[in-house]
MOPAC internal coordinates of N, CA, C and O (Angstrom, degrees):
PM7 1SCF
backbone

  N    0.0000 0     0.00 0     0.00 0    0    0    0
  C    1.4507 1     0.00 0     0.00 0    1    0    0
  C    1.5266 1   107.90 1     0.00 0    2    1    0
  O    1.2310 1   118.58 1   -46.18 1    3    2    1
  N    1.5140 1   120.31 1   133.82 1    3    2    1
  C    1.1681 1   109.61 1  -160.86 1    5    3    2
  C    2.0795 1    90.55 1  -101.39 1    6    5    3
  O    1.2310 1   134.94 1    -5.70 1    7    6    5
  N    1.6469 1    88.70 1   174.30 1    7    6    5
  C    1.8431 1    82.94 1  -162.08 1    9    7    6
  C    1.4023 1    98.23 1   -77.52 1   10    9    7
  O    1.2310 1    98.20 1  -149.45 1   11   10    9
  N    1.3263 1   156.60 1    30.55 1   11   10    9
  C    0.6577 1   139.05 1   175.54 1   13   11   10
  C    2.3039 1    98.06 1  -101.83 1   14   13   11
  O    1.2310 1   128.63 1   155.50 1   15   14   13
  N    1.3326 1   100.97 1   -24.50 1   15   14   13
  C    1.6845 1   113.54 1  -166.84 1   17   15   14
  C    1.9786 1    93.09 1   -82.39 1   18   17   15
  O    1.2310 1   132.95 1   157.71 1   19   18   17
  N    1.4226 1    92.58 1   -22.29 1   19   18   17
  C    1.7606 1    97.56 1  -178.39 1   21   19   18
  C    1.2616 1    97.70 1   -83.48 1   22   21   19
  O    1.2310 1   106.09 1   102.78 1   23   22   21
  N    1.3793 1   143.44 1   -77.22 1   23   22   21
  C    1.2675 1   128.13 1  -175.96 1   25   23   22
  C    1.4568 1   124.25 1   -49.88 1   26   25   23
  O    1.2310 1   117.17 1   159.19 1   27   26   25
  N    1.7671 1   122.99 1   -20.81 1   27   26   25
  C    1.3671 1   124.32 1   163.54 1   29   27   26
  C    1.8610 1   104.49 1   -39.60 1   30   29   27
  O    1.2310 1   132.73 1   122.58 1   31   30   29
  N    1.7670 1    93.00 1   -57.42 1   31   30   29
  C    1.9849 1   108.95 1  -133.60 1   33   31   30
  C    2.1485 1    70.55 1   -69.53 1   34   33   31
  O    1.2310 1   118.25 1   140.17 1   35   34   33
  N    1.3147 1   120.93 1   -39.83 1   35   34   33
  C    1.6510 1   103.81 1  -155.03 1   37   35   34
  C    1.3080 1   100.25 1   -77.80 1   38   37   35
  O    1.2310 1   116.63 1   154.27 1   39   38   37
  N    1.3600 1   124.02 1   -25.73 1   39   38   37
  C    1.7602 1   119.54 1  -176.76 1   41   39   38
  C    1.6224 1    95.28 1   -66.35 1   42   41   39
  O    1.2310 1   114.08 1   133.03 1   43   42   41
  N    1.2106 1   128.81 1   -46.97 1   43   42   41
  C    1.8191 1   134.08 1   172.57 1   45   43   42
  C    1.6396 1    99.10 1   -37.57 1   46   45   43
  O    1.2310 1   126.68 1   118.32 1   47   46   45
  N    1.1865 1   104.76 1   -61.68 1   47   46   45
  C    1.4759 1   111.68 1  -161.19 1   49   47   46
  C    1.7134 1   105.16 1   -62.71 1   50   49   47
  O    1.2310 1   126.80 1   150.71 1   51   50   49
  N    0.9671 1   104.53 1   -29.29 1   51   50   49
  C    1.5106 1   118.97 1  -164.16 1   53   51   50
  C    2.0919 1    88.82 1   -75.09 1   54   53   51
  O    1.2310 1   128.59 1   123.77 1   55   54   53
  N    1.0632 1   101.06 1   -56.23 1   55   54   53
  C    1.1075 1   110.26 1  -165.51 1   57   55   54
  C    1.8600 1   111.71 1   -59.73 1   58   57   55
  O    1.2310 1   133.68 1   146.10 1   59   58   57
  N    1.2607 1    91.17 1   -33.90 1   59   58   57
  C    1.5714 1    76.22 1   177.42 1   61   59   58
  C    1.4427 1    97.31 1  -109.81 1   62   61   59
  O    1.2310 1    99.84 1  -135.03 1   63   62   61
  N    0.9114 1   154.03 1    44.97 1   63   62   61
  C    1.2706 1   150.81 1   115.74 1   65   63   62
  C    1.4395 1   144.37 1   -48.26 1   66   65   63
  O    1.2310 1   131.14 1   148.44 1   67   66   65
  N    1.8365 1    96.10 1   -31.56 1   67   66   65
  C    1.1084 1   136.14 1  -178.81 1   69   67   66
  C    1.6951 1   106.10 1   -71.74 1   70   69   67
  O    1.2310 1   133.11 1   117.68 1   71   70   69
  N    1.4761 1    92.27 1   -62.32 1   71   70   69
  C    1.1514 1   112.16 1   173.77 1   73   71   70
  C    1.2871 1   131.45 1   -45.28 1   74   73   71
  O    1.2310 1   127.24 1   131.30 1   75   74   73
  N    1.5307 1   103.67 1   -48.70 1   75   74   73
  C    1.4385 1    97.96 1   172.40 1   77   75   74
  C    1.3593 1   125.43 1  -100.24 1   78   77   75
  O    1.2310 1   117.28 1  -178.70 1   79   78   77
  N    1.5095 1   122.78 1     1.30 1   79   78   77
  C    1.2682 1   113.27 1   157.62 1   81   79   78
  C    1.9738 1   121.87 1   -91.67 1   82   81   79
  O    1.2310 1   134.68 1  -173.13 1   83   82   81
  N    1.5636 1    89.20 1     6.87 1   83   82   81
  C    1.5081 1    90.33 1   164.78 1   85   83   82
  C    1.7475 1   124.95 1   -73.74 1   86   85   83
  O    1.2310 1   134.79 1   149.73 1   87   86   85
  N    1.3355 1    88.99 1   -30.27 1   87   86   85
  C    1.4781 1    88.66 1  -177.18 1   89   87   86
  C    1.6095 1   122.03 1   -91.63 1   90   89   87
  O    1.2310 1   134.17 1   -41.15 1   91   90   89
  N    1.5884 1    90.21 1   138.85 1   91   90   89
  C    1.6170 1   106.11 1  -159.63 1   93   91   90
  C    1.5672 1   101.02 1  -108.26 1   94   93   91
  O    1.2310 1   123.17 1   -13.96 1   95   94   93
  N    1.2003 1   111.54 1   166.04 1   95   94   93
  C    1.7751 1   110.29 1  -179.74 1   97   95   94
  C    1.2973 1   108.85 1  -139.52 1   98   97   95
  O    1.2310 1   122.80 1  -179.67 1   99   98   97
  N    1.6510 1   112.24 1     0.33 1   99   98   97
  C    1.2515 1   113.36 1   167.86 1  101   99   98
  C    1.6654 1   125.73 1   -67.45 1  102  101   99
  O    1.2310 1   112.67 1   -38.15 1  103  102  101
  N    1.2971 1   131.45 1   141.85 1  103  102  101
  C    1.2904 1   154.23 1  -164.27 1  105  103  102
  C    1.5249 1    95.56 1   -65.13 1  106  105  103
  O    1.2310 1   116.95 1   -59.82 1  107  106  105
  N    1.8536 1   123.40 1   120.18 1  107  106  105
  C    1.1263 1   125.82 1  -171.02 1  109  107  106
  C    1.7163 1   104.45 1   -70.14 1  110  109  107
  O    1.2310 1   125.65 1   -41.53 1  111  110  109
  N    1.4555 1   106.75 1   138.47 1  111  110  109
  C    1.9926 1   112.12 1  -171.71 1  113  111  110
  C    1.9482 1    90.31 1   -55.54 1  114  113  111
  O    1.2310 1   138.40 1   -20.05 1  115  114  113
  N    1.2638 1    81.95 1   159.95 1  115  114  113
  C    1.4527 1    99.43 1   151.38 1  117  115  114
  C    1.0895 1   120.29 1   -94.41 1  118  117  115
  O    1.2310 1   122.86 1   -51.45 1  119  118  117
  N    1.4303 1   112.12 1   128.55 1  119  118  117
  C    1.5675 1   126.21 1   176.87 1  121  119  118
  C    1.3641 1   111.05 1  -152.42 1  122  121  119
  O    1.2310 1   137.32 1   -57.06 1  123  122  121
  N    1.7842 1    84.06 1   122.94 1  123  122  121
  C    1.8965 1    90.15 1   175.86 1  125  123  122
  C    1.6768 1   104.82 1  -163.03 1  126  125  123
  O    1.2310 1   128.51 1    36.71 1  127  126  125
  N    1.7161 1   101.21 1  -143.29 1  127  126  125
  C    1.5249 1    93.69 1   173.60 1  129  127  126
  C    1.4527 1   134.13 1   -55.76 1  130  129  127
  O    1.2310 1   109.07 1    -4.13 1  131  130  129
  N    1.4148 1   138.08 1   175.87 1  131  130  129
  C    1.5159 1   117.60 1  -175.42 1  133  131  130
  C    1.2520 1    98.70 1   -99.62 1  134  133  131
  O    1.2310 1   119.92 1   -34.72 1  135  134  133
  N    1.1153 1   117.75 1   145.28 1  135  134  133
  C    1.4427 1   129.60 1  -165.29 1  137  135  134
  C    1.7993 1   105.97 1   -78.35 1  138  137  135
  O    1.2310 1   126.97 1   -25.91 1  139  138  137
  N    1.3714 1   104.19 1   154.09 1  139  138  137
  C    1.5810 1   119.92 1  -142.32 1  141  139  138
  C    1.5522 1    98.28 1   -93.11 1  142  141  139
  O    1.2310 1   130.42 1   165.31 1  143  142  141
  N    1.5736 1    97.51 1   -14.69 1  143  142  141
  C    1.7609 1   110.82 1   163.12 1  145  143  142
  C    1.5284 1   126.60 1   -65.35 1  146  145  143
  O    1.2310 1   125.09 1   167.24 1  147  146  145
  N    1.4805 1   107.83 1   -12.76 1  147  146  145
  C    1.6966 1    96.78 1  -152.32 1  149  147  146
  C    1.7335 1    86.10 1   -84.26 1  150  149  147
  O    1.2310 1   135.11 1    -3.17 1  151  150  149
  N    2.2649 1    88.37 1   176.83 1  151  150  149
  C    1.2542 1    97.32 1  -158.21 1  153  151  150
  C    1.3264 1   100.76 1  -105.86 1  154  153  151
  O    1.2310 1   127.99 1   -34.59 1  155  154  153
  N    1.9581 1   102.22 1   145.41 1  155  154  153
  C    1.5722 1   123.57 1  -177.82 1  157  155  154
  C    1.2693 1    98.61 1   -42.15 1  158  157  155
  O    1.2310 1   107.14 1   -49.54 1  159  158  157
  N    1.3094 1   141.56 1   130.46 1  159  158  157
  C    1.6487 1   143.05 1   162.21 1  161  159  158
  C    1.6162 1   115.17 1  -114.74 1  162  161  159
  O    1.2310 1   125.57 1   -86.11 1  163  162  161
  N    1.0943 1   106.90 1    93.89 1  163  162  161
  C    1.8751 1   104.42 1   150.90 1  165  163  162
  C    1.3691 1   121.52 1    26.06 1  166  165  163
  O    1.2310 1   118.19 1   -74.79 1  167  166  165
  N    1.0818 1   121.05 1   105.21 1  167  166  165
  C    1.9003 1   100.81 1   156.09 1  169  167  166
  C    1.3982 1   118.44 1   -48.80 1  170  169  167
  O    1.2310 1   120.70 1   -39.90 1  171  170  169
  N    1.5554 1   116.27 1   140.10 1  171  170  169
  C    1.4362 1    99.56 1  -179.55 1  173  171  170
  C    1.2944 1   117.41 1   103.86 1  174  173  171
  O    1.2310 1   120.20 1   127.76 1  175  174  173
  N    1.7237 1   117.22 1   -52.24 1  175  174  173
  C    1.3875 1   121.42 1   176.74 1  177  175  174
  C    1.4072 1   104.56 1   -57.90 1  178  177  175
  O    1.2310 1   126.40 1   -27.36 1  179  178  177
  N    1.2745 1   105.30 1   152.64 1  179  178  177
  C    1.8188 1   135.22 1   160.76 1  181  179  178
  C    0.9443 1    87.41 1   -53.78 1  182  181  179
  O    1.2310 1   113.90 1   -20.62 1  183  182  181
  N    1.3429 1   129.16 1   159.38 1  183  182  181
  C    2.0047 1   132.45 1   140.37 1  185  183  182
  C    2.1330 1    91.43 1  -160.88 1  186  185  183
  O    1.2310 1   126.41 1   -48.24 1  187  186  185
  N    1.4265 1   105.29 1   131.76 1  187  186  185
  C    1.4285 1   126.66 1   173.34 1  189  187  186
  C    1.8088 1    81.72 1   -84.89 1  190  189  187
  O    1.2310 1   128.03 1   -24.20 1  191  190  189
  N    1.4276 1   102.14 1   155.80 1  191  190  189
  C    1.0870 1   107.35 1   164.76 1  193  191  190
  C    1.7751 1   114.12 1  -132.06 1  194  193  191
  O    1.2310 1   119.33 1   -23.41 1  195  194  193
  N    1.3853 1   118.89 1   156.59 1  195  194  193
  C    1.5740 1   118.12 1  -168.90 1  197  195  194
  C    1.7522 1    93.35 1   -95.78 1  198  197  195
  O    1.2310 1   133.35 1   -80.94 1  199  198  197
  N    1.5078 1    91.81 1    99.06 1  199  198  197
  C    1.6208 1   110.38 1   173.37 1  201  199  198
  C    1.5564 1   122.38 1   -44.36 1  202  201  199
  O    1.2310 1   130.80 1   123.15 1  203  202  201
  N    1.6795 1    96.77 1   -56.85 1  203  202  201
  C    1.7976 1   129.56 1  -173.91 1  205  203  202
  C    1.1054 1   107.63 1  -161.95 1  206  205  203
  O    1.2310 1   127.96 1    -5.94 1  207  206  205
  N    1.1063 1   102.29 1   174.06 1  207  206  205
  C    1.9394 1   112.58 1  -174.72 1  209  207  206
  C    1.6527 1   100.85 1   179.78 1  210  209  207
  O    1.2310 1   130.62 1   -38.53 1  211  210  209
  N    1.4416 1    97.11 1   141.47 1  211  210  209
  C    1.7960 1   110.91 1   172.74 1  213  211  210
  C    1.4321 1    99.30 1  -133.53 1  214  213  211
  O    1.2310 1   128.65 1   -40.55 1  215  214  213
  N    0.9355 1   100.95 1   139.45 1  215  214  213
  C    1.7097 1   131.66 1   174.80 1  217  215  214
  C    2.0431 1   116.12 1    80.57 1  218  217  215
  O    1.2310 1   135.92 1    65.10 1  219  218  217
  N    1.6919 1    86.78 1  -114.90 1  219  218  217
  C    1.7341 1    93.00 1  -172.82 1  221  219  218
  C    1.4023 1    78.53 1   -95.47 1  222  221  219
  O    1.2310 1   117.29 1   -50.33 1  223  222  221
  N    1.7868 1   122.75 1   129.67 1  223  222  221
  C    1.8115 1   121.86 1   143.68 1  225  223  222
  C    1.4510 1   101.52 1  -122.26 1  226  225  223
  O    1.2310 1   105.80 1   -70.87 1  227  226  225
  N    0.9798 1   143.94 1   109.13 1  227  226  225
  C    1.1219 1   144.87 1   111.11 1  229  227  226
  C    1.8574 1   137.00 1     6.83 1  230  229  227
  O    1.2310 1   127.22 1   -62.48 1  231  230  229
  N    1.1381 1   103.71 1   117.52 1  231  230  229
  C    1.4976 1   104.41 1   170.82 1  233  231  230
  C    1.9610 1   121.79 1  -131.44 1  234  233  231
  O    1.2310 1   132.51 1   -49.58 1  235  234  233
  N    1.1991 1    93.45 1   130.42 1  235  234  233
  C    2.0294 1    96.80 1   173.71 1  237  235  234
  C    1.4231 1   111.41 1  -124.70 1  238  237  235
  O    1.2310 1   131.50 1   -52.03 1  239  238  237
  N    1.1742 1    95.41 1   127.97 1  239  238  237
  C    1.4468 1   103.05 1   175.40 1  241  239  238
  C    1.5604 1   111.42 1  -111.28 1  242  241  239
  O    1.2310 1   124.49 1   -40.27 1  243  242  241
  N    1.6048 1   108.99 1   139.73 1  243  242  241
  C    1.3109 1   114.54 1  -169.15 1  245  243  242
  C    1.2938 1   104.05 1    68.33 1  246  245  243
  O    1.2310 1    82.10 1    97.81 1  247  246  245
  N    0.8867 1   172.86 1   -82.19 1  247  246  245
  C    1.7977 1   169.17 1   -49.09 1  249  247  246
  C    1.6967 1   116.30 1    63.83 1  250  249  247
  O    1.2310 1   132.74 1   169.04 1  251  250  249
  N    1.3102 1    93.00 1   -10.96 1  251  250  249
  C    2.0200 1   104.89 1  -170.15 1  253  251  250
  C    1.5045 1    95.33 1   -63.34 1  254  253  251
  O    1.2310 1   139.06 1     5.36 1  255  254  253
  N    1.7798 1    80.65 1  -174.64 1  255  254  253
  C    1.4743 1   102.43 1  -169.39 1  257  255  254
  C    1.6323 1   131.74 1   -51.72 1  258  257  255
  O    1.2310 1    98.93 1    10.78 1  259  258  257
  N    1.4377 1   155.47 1  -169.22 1  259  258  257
  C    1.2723 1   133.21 1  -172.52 1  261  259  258
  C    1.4463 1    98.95 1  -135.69 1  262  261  259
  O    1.2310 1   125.87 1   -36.36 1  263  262  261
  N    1.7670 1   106.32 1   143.64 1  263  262  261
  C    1.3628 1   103.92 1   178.71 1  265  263  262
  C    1.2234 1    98.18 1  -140.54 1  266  265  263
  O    1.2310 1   124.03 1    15.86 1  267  266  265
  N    1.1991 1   109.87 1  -164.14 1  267  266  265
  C    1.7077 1   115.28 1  -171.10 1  269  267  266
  C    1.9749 1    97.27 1  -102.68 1  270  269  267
  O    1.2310 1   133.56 1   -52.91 1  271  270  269
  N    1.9439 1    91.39 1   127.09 1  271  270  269
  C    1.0195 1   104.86 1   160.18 1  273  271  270
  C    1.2994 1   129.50 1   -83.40 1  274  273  271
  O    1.2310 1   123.92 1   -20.17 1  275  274  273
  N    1.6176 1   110.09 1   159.83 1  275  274  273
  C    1.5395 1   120.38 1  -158.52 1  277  275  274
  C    1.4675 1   103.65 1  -134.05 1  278  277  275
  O    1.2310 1   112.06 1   -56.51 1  279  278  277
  N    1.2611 1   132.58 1   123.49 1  279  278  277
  C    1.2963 1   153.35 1   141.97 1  281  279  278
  C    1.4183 1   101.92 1    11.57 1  282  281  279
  O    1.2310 1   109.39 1  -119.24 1  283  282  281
  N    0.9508 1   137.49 1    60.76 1  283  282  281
  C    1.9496 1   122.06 1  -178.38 1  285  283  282
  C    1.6245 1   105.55 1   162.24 1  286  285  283
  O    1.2310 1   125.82 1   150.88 1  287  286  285
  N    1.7338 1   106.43 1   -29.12 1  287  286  285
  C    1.6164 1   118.33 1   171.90 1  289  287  286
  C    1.4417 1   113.38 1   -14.66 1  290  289  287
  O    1.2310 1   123.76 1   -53.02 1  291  290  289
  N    1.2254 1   110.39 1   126.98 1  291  290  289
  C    1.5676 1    98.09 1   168.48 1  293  291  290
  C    1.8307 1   101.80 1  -113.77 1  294  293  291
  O    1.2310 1   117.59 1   -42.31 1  295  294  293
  N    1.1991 1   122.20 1   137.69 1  295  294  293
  C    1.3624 1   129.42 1   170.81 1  297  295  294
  C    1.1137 1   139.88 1   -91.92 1  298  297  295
  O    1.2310 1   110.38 1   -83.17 1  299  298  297
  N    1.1994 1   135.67 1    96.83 1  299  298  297
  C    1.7251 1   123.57 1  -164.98 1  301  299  298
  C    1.6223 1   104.05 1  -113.30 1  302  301  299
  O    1.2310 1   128.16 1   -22.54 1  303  302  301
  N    1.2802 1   101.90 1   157.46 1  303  302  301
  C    1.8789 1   110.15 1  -178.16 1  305  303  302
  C    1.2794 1    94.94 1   -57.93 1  306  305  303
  O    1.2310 1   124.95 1   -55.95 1  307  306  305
  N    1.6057 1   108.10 1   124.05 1  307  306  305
  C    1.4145 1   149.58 1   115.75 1  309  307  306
  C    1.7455 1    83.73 1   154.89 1  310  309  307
  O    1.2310 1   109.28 1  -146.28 1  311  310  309
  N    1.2551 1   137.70 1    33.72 1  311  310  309
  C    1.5358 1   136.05 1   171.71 1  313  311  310
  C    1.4495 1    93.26 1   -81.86 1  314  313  311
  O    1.2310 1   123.67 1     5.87 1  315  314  313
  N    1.7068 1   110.57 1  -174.13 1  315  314  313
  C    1.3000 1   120.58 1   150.70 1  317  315  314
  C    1.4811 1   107.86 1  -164.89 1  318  317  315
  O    1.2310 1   126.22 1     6.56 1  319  318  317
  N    1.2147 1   105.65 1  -173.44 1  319  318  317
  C    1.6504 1   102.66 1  -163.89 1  321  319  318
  C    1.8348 1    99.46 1  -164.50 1  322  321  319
  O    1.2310 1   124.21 1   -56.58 1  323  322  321
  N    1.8442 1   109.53 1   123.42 1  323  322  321
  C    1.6819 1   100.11 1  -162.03 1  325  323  322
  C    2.1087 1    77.69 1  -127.52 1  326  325  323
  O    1.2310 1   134.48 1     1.99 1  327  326  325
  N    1.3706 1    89.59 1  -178.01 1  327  326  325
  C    1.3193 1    97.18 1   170.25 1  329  327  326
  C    1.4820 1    95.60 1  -150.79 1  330  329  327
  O    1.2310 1   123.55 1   -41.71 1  331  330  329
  N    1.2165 1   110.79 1   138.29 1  331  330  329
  C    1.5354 1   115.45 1   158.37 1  333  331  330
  C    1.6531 1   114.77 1   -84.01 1  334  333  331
  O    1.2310 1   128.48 1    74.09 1  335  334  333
  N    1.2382 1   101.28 1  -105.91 1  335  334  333
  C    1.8616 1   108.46 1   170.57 1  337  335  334
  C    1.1917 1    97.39 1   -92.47 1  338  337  335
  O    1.2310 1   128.24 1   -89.10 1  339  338  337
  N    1.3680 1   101.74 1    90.90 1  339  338  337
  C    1.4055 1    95.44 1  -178.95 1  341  339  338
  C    1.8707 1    94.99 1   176.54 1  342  341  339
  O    1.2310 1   129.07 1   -31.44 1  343  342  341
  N    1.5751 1   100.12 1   148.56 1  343  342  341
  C    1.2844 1    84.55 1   161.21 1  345  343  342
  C    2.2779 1    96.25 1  -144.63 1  346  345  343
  O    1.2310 1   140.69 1    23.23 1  347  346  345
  N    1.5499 1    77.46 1  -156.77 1  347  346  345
  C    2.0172 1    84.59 1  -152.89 1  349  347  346
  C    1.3627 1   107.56 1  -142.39 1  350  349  347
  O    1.2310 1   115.98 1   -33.93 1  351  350  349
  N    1.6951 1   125.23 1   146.07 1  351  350  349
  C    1.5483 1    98.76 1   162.10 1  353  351  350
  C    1.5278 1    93.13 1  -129.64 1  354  353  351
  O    1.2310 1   122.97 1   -21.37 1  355  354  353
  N    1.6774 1   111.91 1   158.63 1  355  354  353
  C    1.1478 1   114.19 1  -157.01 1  357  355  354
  C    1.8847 1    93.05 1  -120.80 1  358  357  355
  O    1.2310 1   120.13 1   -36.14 1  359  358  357
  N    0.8738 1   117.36 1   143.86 1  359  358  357
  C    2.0754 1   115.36 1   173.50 1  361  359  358
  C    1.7608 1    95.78 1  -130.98 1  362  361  359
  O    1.2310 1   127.95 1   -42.10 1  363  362  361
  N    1.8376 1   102.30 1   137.90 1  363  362  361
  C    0.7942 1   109.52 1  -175.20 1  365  363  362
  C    1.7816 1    92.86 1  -134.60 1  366  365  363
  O    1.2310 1   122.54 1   -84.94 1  367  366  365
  N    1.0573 1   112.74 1    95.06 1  367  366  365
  C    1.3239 1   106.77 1   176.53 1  369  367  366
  C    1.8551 1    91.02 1    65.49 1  370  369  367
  O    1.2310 1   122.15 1    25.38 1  371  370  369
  N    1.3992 1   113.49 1  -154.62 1  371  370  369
  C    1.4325 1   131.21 1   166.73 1  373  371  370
  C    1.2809 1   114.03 1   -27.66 1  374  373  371
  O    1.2310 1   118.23 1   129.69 1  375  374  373
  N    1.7750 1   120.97 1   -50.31 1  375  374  373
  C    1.2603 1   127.82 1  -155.26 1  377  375  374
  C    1.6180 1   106.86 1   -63.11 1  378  377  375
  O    1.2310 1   110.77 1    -7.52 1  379  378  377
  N    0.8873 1   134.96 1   172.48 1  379  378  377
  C    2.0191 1   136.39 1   156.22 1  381  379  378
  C    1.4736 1    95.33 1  -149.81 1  382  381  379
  O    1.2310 1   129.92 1   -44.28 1  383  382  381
  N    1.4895 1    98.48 1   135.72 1  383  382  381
  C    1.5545 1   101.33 1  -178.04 1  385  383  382
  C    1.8412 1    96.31 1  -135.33 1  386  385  383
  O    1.2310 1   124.04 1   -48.14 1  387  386  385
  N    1.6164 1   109.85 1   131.86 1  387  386  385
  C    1.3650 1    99.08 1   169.74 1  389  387  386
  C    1.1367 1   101.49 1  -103.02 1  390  389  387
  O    1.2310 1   127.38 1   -17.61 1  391  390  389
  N    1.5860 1   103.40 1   162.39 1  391  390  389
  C    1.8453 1   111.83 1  -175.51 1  393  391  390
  C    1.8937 1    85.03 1  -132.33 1  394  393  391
  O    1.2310 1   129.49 1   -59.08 1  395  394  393
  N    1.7226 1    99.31 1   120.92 1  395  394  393
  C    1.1375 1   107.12 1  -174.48 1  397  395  394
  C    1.7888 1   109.27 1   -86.56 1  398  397  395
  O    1.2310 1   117.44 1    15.47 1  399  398  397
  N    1.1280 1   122.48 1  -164.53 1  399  398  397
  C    1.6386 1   126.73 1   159.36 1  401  399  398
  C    1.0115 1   120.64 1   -47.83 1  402  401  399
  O    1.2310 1   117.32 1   -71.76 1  403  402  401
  N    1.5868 1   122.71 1   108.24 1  403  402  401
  C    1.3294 1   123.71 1   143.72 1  405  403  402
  C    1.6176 1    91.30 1   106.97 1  406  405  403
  O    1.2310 1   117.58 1  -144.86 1  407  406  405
  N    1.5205 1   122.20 1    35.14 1  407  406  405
  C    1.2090 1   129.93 1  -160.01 1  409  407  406
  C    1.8215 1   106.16 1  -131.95 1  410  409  407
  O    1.2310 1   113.78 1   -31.92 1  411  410  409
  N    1.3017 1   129.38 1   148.08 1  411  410  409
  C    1.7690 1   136.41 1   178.70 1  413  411  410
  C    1.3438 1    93.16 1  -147.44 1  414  413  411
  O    1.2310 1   128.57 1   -22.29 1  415  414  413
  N    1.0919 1   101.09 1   157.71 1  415  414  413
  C    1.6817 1   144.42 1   173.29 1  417  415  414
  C    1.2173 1   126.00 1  -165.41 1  418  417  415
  O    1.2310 1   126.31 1   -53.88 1  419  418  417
  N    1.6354 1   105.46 1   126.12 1  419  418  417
  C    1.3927 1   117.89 1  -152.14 1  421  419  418
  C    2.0949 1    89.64 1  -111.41 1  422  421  419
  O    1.2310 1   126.68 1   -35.05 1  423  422  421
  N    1.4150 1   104.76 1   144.95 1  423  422  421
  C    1.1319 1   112.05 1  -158.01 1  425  423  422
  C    2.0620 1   101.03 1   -94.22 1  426  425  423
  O    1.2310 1   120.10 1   180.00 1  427  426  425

């Protein structure tokens, strides 16, 4: 095979490689308005905010009990945020942090 039939067959290979590790089957996040739940924060305070989220995410405020987080959450130190089957992305200013399956972060 001359190199020109070798770089054909690896640009092929290349190409569907691409292809098939492009495709995802995971459930598109929810993302929309911020939810009408999140909490009043301080001028001044830090607060992460819940960017998106798919499946079970979880939210505690103060150390308390856990409920389901919502797209708009605002987070201030001593919150936290878990996911079961499920994952989340968090924006803090510039920063974006995803929290994959079976994953918490305490604020």
């Amino acid at each position: 095979m001359s190199d020109r039939g070798v770089r054909r067959a690896l640009m092929a290979l290349l190409l569907v490689a691409c292809a098939t590790g492009c495709r995802r089957s995971a459930p598109a996040p929810e993302v929309g308005t911020p939810s009408a739940t999140k909490q009043a924060v301080a001028p001044g305070t830090i607060a992460a905010v819940v960017l998106a989220r798919t499946g079970k995410v979880e939210l505690s405020r103060n150390g308390g009990g856990w409920s389901d987080a919502r797209v708009g959450d605002q987070l201030v130190p001593s919150d936290a945020l878990r996911t079961e089957a499920g994952e989340a992305e968090l924006g803090l200013g510039p920063v974006h942090m995803r929290l994959h399956e079976s994953s918490a972060v305490r604020v």
